[in-house]
C-alpha positions in Angstrom: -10.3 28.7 42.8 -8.6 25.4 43.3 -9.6 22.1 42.3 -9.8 18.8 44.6 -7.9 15.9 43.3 -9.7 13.0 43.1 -9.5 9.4 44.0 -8.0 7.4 41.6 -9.5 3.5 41.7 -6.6 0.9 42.3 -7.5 -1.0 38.9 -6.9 2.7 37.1 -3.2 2.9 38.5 -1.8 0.4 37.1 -2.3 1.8 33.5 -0.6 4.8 34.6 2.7 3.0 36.2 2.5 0.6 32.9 5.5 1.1 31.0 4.6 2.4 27.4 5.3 0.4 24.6 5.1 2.9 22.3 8.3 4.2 23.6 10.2 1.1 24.2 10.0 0.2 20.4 12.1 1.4 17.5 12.2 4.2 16.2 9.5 4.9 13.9 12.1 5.4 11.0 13.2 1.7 11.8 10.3 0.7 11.5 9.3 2.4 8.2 12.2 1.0 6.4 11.6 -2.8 7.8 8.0 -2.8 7.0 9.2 -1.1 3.2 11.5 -4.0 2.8 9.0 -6.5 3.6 6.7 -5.0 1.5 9.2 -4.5 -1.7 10.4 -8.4 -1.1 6.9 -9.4 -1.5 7.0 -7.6 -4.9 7.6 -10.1 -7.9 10.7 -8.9 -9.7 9.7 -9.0 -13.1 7.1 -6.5 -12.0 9.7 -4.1 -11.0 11.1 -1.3 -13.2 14.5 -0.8 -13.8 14.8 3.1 -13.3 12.4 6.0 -13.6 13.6 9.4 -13.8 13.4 11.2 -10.3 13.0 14.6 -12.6 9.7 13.4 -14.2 6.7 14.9 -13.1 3.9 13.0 -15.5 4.4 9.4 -14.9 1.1 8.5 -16.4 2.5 6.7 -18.7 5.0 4.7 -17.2 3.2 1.4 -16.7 2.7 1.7 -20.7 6.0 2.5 -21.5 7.3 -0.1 -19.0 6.7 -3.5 -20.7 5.7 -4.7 -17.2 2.1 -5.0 -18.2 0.8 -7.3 -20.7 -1.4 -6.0 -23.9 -4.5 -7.8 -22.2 -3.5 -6.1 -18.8 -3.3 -2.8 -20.6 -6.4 -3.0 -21.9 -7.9 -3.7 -18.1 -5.9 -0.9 -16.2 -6.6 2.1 -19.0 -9.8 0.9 -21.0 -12.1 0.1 -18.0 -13.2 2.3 -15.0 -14.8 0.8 -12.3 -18.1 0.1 -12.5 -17.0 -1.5 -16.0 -14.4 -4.2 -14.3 -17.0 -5.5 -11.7 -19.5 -5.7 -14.7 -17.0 -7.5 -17.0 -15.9 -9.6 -13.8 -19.8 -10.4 -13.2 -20.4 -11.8 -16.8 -17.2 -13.8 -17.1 -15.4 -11.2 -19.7 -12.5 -10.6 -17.5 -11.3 -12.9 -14.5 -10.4 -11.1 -11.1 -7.6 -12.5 -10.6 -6.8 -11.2 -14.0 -7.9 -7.9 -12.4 -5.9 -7.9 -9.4 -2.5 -8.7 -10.8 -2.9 -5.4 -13.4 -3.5 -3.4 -10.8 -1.1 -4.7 -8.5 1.5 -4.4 -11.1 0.5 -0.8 -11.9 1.5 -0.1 -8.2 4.1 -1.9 -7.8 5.9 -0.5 -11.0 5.1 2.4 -10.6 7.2 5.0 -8.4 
């Protein structure tokens, strides 16, 4: 049993003789490591950590152990979960910007 080819509309051509993008780009490792050193030049220095030991498997502790994060930002990355940050943010206790730059320095210290 053969099947019939059908008609393909003019206006549905076109995307098939479109030349694809995809494949006229760089390579995705290319990409990958320009869009990591945008990223990492975004990332305030002091925030970054001199060297963590490839071997270590618990890192946990790192932003602790660090000195990266302040005592106050300490206290907002390990002593709150969740629902306690929005509720601290909502009655003044912490700020969010306060907030935001513990956690972002969590990540970005951390490997």
């Amino acid at each position: 049993m053969r099947t019939e080819r059908k008609h393909i509309p003019a206006q549905c051509k076109q995307h098939l003789t479109r030349p694809n993008k995809l494949a006229m780009s760089a390579p995705w490792e290319e990409i990958s490591a320009r869009k990591r050193q945008e990223r990492d030049s975004k990332i305030p220095n002091e925030w970054r950590l001199a060297s963590v030991d490839p071997a270590r498997i618990n890192v946990t502790d790192v932003p602790r152990e660090s000195g990266i994060l302040t005592a106050a930002e300490l206290n907002i990355t390990e002593d709150y979960e969740a629902k306690g940050i929005v509720a601290a943010v909502a009655e003044g206790t912490l700020k969010a910007e306060a907030v935001a730059i513990a956690f972002c320095k969590v990540r970005s210290g951390c490997p």
